[in-house]
Phi, psi and omega in degrees: 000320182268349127337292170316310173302286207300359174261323175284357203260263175352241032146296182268002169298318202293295196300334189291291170338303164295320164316312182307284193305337179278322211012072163203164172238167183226114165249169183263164185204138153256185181280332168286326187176237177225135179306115207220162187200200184241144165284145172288355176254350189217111165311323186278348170269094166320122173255136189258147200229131185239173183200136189265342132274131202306306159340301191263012170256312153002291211242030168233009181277072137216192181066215191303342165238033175285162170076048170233133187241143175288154165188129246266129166245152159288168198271335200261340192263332149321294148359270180303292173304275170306318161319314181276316181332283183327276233306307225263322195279037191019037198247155189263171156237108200275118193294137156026051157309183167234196210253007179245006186055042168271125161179172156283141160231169213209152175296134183293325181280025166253324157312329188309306190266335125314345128287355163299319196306305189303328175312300165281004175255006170237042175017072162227125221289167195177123207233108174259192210232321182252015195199124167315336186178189155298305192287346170288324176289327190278354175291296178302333166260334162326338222230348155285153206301162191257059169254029175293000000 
């Protein structure tokens, strides 16, 4: 079992860190949507599923998502769109799952802000559409309330 932590706990160190640096994500997509499930602690929680690699959503396109293809989000629209969007809809984000569906899930604006952290801690510059910037976007969501 703590085995079981410590690879997903990697496995979503890893997907922040790469996100950052790529500033980009991979979610899976068909002609109905986007590739989506239930938490594994909760039947009633949607999860929406993400990938820090094109590679490693690739290889969760079977079962219940063949004929689903990765596609590439970009960082600033993942950030803004997805994240607050999941955030109002209570939908989680399941990190770098593997094709057996091991993986984290997470509130999306706590991926949101580790990767903003990461963002800033590889001074990397990012142009949005609602935040002046990164520290402005990691302000604004510091200053919601802490149900995160």
């Amino acid at each position: 079992m703590l085995q079981d932590i410590a690879i997903i706990e990697l496995k979503y160190n890893t997907f922040i860190e790469r996100a950052a640096a790529a500033r980009s994500v991979w979610g899976l997509k068909s002609k109905t949507g986007w590739a989506n499930s239930h938490s594994n602690d909760d039947e009633e929680v949607s999860v929406i599923p993400f990938w820090s690699d094109r590679a490693l959503a690739k290889a969760c396109a079977r079962d219940d998502w063949k004929g689903y293809l990765p596609v590439e989000i970009l960082i600033a629209e993942f950030l803004e769109s997805w994240c607050v969007e999941m955030d109002e809809n209570d939908v989680l984000a399941g990190i770098n799952w593997d094709a057996k569906m091991f993986g984290k899930e997470s509130p999306a604006l706590n991926v949101a802000l580790d990767i903003l952290n990461q963002l800033s801690t590889n001074n990397t510059a990012i142009v949005f559409k609602n935040y002046s910037g990164v520290d402005d976007f990691i302000a604004n969501i510091n200053e919601l309330p802490d149900d995160l």
